[in-house]
N, C-alpha and C positions, 0 to 999 in steps of 0.2 A: 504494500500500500504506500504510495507516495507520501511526503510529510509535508506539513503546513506550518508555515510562522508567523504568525501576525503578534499584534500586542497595543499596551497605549502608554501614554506617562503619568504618571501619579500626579500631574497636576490640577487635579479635583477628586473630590470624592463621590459625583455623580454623575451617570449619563444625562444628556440629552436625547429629545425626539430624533434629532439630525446624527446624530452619532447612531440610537437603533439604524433608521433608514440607511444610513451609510455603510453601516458597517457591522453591527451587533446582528442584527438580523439573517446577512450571508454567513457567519459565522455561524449561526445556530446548523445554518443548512450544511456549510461544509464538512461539520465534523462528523457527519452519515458518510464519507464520500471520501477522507483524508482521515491519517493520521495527524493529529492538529495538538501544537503546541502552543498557549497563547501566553506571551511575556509580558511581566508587569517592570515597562524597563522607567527602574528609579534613580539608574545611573544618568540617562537621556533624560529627565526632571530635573538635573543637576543644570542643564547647560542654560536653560534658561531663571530656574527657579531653585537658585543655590544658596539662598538666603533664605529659604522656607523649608528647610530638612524636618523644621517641628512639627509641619502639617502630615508631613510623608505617612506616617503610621494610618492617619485618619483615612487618607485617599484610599491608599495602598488595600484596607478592609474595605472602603468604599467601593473601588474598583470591581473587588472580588463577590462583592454582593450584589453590583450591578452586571455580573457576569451569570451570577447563579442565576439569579429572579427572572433573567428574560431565555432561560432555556439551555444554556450550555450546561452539559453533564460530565462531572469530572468521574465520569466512568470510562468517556469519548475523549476527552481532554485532557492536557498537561500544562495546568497554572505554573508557571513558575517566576521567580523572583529576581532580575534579573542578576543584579549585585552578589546573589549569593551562590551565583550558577560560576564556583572556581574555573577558571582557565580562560574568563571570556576577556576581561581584559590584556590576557598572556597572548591570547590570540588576536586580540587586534594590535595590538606593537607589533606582531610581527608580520602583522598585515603593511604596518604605517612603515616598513623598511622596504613595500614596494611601491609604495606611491608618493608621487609626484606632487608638489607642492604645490602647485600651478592647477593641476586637476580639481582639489580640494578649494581651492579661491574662486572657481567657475561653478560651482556647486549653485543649482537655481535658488535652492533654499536660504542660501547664506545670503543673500540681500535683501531676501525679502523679511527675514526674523532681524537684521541688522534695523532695517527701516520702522519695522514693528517695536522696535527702543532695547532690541536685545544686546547684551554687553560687549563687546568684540575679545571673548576670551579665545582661547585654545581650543577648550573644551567644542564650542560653535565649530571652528573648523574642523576640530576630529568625530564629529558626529557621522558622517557615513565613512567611517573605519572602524568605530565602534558597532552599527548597527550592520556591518559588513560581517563582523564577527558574529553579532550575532541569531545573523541569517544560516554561516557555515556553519556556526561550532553545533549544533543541534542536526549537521548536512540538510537543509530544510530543501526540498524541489520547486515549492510552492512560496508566493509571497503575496497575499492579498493586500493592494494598496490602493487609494483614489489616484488619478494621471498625475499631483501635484507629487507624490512620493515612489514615482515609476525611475526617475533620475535614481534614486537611493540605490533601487533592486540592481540598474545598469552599471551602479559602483561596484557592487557586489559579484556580479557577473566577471565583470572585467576582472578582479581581485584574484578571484577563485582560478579565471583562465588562467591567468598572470602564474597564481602556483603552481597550479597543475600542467604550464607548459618547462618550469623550471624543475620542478622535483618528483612530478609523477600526480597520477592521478588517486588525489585525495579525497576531492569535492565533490558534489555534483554540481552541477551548475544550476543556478536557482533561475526560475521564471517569476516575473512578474503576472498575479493575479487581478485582472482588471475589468471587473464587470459593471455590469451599468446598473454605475450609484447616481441616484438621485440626488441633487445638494437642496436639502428645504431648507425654504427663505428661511428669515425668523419672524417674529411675529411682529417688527414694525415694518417690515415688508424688504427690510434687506438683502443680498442674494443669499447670505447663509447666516444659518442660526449660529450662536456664539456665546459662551457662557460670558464672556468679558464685554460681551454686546450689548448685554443685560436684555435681552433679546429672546432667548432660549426659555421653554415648557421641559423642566425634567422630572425623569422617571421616575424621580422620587417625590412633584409636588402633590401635594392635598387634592381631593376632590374640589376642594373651595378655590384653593391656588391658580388650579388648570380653567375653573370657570372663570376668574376673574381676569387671570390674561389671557383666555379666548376673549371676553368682555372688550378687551384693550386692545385688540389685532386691527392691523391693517386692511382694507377690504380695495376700494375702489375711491380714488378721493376726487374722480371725476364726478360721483352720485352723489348728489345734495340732498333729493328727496327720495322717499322709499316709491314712490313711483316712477323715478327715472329709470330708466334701461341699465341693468349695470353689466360689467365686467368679468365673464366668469376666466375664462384664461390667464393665468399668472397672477390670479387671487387668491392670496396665501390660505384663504378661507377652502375655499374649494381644494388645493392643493393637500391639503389636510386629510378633509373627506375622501379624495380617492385615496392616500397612504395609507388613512391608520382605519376605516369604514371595511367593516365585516360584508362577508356576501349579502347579507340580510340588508344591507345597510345602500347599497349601490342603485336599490332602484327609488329611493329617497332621495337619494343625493344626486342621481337624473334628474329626478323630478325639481330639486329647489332652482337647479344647474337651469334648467327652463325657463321658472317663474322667476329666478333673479334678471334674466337675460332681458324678459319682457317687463319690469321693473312691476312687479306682481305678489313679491315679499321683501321683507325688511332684513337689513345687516342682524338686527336685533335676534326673528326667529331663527337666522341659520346659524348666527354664533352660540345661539344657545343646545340647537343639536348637535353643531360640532362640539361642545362643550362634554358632551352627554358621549360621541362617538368615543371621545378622548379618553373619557373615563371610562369607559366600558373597556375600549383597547387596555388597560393600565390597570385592571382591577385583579388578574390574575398578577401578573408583574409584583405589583404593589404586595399581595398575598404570601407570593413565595418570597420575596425581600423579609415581609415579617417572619416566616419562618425561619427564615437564616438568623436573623438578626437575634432570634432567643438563641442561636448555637454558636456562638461566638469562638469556640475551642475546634469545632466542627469547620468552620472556614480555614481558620489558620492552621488545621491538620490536614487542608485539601491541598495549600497551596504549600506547605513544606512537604508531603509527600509530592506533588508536582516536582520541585525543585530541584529534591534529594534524585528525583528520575534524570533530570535537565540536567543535575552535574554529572551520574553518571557517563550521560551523552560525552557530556563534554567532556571530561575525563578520557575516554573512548578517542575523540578526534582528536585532540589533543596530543596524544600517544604519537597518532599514524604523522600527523604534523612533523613531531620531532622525529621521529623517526626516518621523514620522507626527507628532513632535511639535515639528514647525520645529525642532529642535538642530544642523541640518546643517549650519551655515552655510557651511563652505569646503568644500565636498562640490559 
């Protein structure tokens, strides 16, 4: 069975709706289909958010609860830690003794997190040697990413060739997984949701929460009155309704999709059934979060047996590494 690697940064401790859509969701699907390992990388949390280590603990269980609650089974799965996974920083040094300094400054990412007010450390420019490493050290086939983090995988690729055309073949060579993720707006109608947007409906607010910024959503600011003609197309409203709206739910959401277009219903009633789709979507979610949430020894025993799996891995690659590059001496 081929292997998967995905993961996120501990820099929050809840999903957003746009993150399911994005990305939580193909993961539930993938791990029928892949061996899937999914990294909570709190070393790549550093590069930008290196002055908040105090929050990590909180994220880190966060992350791991919003991993549980929306369907991923660590029966399929291998949580792991990233920092604690020995040999992965051992293996990107000795990645970063093949690449080129020049490569790493052309990185699309690094302008645009520069621009975003990120600090110009080291750390910033060694991020795809780090997450190069730890694509191989686990030999992952698979890399599910949005097109903005397709550059990362092609570091990765190149890296892996790079050794395996000097020492032999260690790696396999990783593909980029790219399937068609949807980016939802957020809810004042910008192109993406964002938790620093203040923007964003997450999996973990209140029934009251999720009505009151559906209440606040952007619709159409062309429609003055509820009988004007309005906008269903790239109306965050309706964008909604087709996402998160059960099959029960679609011939409803035709139907408003009609009456808004002939200005025949009000922002008022469709945000209040989106209000209602949302919460219906989020009430299993929410259930199995509470369940987790009384087993707190029960989380942090999913993700250290994870871990303790992921250093073996690595452990394992690690070996053929030194080996492939005479470093074994006492071996």
């Amino acid at each position: 069975m081929k292997r998967i690697l995905t993961g996120d940064r501990p820099t929050s401790d809840s999903f957003h709706l746009g993150n399911y859509v994005g990305s939580l969701k193909n993961r539930v699907k993938l791990q029928d289909e892949y061996e899937t390992f999914i990294l909570v990388a709190d070393l790549h949390a550093l590069t930008t958010h290196f002055e908040k280590t105090a929050d990590l603990e909180k994220n880190i269980r966060g992350l791991m609860l919003g991993y549980l609650s929306v369907g991923l089974d660590p029966r399929k799965v291998t949580f792991c830690l990233q920092s604690q996974i020995t040999g992965t920083t051992e293996l990107a040094y000795i990645l970063s003794t093949l690449t080129q300094r020049a490569v790493l400054e052309r990185q699309p990412a690094l302008k645009e997190k520069l621009d975003q007010g990120a600090q110009d450390t080291l750390a910033l420019y060694y991020y795809p040697v780090l997450m190069a490493a730890d694509i191989l050290i686990p030999r992952a086939h698979l890399v599910p990413v949005g097109k903005d983090q397709k550059a990362h995988v092609e570091f990765a690729r190149d890296i892996a060739m790079k050794f395996n055309n000097l020492y032999g073949e260690v790696f396999p060579i990783p593909e980029p997984l790219i399937g068609e993720v949807p980016t939802l707006p957020g809810t004042d109608g910008q192109a993406k949701m964002g938790k620093s947007l203040n923007n964003a409906i997450f999996l973990t607010d209140s029934p009251q929460e999720v009505e009151k910024k559906v209440m606040g959503m952007y619709t159409d600011p062309k429609r003055i009155h509820q009988t004007d003609p309005g906008t269903v197309e790239g109306n965050p409203v309706f964008i909604y309704l087709d996402a998160f709206g059960s099959e029960s739910d679609k011939l409803q959401t035709t139907n408003y999709k009609l009456l808004y277009s002939k200005g025949q219903v009000g922002d008022i009633e469709v945000k209040k059934y989106l209000a209602k789709v949302l919460n219906n979507f989020l009430y299993s979610i929410r259930k199995k979060r509470a369940e987790y949430e009384k087993q707190p020894d029960l989380v942090d025993k999913i993700l250290k047996e994870g871990t303790e799996k992921a250093r073996q891995e690595a452990q394992s690659t690690l070996q053929e590494v030194k080996k492939a590059m005479k470093l074994d001496y006492f071996e």
